[in-house]
TIZA-226955 format. One record per residue (C-alpha): residue in three letters; z, y, x. Coordinates in steps of 0.05 Angstrom, whole numbers, plus 5000, padded with zeros to 4 digits. Example, Ala and Ser with C-alpha at 12.3 -4.5 7.8 and 13.67 -1.06 7.14 Angstrom:
BEGIN
Ala515649105246Ser514349795273
This chain:
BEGIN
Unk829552591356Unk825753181341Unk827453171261Unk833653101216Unk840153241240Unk841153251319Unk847352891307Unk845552311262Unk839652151313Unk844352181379Unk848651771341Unk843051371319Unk840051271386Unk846751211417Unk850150641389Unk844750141404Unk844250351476Unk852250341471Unk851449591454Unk845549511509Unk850249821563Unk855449391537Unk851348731550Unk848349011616Unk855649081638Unk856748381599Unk852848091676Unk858148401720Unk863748221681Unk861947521668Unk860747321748Unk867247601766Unk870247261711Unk866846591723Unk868546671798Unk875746951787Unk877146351750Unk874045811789Unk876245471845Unk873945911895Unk880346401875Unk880547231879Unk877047161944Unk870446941918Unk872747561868Unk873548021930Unk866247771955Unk863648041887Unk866648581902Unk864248711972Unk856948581949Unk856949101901Unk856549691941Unk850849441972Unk847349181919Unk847349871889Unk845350301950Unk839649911964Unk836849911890Unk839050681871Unk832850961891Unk829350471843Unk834550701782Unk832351341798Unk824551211788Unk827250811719Unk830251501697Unk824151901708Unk819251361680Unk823751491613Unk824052221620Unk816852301625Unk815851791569Unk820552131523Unk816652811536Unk810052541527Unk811852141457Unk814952771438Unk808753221449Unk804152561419Unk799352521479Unk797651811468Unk793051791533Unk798252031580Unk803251541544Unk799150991573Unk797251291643Unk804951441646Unk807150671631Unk801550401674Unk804150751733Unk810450551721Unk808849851720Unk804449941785Unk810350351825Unk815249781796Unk811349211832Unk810249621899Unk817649671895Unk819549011880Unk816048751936Unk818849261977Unk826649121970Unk824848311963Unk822548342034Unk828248932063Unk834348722013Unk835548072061Unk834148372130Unk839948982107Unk845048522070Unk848448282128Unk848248982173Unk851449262111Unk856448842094Unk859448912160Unk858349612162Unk863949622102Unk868849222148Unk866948552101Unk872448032117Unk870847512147Unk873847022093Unk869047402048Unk862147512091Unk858846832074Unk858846792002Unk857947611991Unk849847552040Unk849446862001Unk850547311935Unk845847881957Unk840547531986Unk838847031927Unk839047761876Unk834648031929Unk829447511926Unk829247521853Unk829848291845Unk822848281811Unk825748271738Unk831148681748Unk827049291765Unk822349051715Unk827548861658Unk829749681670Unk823949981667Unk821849811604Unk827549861580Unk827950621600Unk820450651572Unk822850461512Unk828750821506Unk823751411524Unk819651191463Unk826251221417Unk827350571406Unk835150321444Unk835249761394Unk829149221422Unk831549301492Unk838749151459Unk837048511423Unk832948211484Unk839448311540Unk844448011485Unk839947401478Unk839347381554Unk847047491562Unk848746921531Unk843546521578Unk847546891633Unk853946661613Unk851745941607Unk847845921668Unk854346171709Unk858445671689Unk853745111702Unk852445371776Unk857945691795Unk863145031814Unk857144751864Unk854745461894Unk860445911887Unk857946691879Unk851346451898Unk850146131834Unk853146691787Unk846747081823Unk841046611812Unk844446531732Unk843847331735Unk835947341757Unk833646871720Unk837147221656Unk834547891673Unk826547631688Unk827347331620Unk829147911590Unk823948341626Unk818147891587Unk821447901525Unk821048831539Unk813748691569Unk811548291501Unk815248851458Unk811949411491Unk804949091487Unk805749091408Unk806549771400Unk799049891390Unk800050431346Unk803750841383Unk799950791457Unk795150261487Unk794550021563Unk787650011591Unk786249691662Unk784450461693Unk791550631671Unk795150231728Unk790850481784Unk796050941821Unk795151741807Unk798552241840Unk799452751780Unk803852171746Unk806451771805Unk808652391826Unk811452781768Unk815952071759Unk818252091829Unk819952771818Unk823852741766Unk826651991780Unk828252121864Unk833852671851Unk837052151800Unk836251561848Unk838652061903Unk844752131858Unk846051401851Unk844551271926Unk849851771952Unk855251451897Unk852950851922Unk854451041998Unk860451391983Unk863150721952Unk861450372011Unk865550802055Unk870950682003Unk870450002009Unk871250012082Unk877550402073Unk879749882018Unk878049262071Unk881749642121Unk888049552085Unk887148772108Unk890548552026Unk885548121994Unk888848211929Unk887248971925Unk880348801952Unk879848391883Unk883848851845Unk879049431851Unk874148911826Unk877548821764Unk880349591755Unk871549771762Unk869849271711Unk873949491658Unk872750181684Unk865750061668Unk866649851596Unk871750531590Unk865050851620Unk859850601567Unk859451111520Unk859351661570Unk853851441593Unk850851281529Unk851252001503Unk848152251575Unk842551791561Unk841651941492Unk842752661509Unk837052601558Unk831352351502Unk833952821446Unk832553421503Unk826153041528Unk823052871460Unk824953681432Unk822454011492Unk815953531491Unk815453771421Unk817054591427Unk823054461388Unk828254911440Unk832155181373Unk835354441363Unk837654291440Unk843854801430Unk845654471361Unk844953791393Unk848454031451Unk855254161416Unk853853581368Unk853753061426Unk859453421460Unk863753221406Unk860652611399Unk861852391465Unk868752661474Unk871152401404Unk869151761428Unk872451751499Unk879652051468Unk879851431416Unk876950891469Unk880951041529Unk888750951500Unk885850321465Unk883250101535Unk889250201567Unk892649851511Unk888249291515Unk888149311585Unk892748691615Unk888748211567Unk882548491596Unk885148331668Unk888047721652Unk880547441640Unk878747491716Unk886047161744Unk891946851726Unk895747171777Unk901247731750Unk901148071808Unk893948211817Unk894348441742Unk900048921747Unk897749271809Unk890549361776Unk893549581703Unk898350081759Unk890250391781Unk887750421704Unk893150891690Unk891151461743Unk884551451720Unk885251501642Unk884052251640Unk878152201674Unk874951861628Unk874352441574Unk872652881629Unk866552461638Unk864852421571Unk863453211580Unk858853171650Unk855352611621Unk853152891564Unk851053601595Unk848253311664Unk843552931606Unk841453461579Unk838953811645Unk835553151663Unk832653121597Unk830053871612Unk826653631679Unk832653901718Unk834453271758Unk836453541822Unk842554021798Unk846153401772Unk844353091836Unk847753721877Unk853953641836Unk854652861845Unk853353011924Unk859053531921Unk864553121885Unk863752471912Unk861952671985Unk864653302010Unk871453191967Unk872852501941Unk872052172006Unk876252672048Unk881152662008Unk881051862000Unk881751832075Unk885852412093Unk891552302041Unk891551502074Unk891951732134Unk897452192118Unk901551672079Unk900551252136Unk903351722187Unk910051902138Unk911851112139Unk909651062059Unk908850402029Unk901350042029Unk901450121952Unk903150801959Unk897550932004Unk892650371967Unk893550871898Unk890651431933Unk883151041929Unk883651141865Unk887751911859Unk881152201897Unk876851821841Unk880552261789Unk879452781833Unk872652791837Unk871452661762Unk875653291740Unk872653731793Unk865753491768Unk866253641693Unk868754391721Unk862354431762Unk858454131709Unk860854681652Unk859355251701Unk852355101722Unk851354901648Unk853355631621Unk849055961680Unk842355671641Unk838655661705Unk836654911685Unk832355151627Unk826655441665Unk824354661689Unk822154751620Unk820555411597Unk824855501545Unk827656201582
């Protein structure tokens, strides 16, 4: 990342961890699929659903920790201190256990407080704490299969991390259809942990052969603060980040289970799936955009991160302005995987369209917000996030509902507006974003002002 042309590498570095994303969101998509299409109906899709929200708040702080680990990797590699290359992935492995052990134990006591904090149906409760608790108990190489896969992203290399989640998506796929007639969304989770702990050994064994580059030593996982706490720092603002999106969404989802329509609970199922894939490369370039910072400010190389910059601005938007009209071309085969029903698949293609836009806006807060993160600046990305999704998408989520509701406006009409204050806060990010970006103040986490 730190030679040839800043382009060519994000590129380089990007389109494997393009492909990665695009199997890791290859998990979600299958179980709803396999559980739209079963004979438990769109309300075993809905349960999916309901689950996810919580599922994600309780393991954001962890994602968090996973982003540090790979920022302080990527820095390290770049500035070749071998030593602290091994302390850093030996603590990482060390705070990874603690962890697991942690959320295995709280993840089932939470699951059910949780889902009926979000207004759960009832129809739905049983199968979405059957769903959470089996993930819980397994959650071991989930948080494992991420961080090394963030480690060795960190080290530059998108591509082993890649090959080891398509072999393990394919195990996925097979596994859900073999469980998922006898346990319903139970079994699409134990064909999801047992794919992801495989793929966590097949990282473990990859990063183990890279001799060359680092090697473990049994004093490296002892626990010290200077690296336990250096990752925390720069992974607990990220994990912050991903725990107030993931709060936010479950106040949404109350507000969508409040509606009492079971097909719009399953149709914002489907709309964030294939929002997710629309997502991909945003969040491929912010990745990517976070090494190529990491690895040039590791080694003194400050004069490539503007270059880079603009490079993997119009990398990233590029992308998102070719990808997003071929989505929404695409997009009523794409819903028709999860249901047969027409309905259901017109009122969720009716949600794609309000939030088209927002996907090029995204392309350009991804790939900035990486760059800060990539600089060691983790917690202005987290104040932005904070702002757009709390202080304005929900009020205006509830308050234009509750306004709809009070003129006499249709449910659909009020059931859109979920989705109008999702646009909302995208656009109103990417402003932010620009701003705080062209104030610099993110560059002293570094020194390079």
């Amino acid at each position: 990342m730190s030679q040839g042309e800043p382009w060519r590498r994000i590129a380089e570095f990007a389109f494997p961890l393009l492909i990665g994303n695009f199997a890791q969101q290859l998990y979600n998509t299958v179980d709803a699929v396999v559980v739209g299409n079963s004979r438990w109906g769109y309300q075993a899709l809905g349960a999916v659903g309901n689950a996810s929200p919580v599922l994600n708040l309780l393991l954001a702080l962890f994602v968090g920790i996973s982003t540090g680990a790979g920022i302080l990797v990527s820095q390290r590699f770049g500035a070749k201190d071998a030593r602290g290359l091994g302390r850093t992935i030996g603590n990482c492995v060390t705070a990874t256990a603690i962890a697991s052990a942690a959320i295995m134990i709280l993840g089932p006591l939470l699951t059910g407080p949780l889902l009926r904090a979000v207004g759960t149906m009832d129809s739905m409760y049983a199968q979405c704490k059957a769903y959470l608790d089996i993930f819980f108990y397994g959650i071991a190489g989930f948080f494992f299969y991420n961080i090394f896969a963030g480690i060795l992203r960190g080290l530059g290399d998108s591509f082993s991390a890649l090959l080891y989640l398509m072999i393990t998506s394919a195990i996925n796929i097979v596994l859900d259809l073999a469980l998922v007639d006898s346990m319903g969304v139970a079994g699409v989770a134990l064909a999801t942990i047992i794919a992801q702990g495989i793929s966590a050994v097949l990282c473990l064994a990859k990063l183990l052969s890279l001799k060359e580059v680092f090697r473990l030593q049994r004093s490296d996982f002892r626990p010290e603060r200077a690296y336990i706490g250096r990752i925390v720092q720069l992974g607990v603002p990220s994990g912050l980040t991903q725990a107030i999106f993931s709060m936010a969404m479950m106040v949404v989802q109350r507000l969508i289970n409040s509606f009492g329509d079971e097909m719009f609970v399953a149709c914002n199922v489907m709309v964030m799936r294939v929002d997710g894939y629309a997502m991909l490369p945003n969040f491929s370039f912010g990745q990517a955009m976070s090494t190529f910072a990491g690895q040039n400010i590791g080694a003194r190389r400050f004069d490539r991160l503007k270059d880079g910059t603009r490079q993997g601005l119009m990398l990233s938007v590029g992308t998102a302005v070719v990808l997003t009209p071929l989505v929404l071309l695409l997009g009523p085969a794409l819903m028709r995987l999860f249901t047969p029903e027409q309905d259901l698949i017109k009122l969720s293609m009716g949600m794609m369209y309000i939030l088209a836009v927002g996907y090029v806006a995204m392309s350009v807060t991804q790939v900035l917000q990486g760059v800060m993160r990539g600089a060691g600046d983790t917690v202005t990305p987290m104040w932005i996030s904070f702002g757009t999704t709390i202080a304005m998408r929900l009020p205006v989520a509830y308050g234009m509902v509750a306004l709809l509701r009070r003129s006499g406006a249709s449910v659909l009409a009020q059931e859109r507006m979920v989705f109008v204050s999702l646009l909302a806060a995208w656009l109103t990010g990417m402003l932010v974003t620009l701003i705080v970006y062209r104030r610099g103040k993110w560059k002293k986490k570094s020194g390079i002002e």
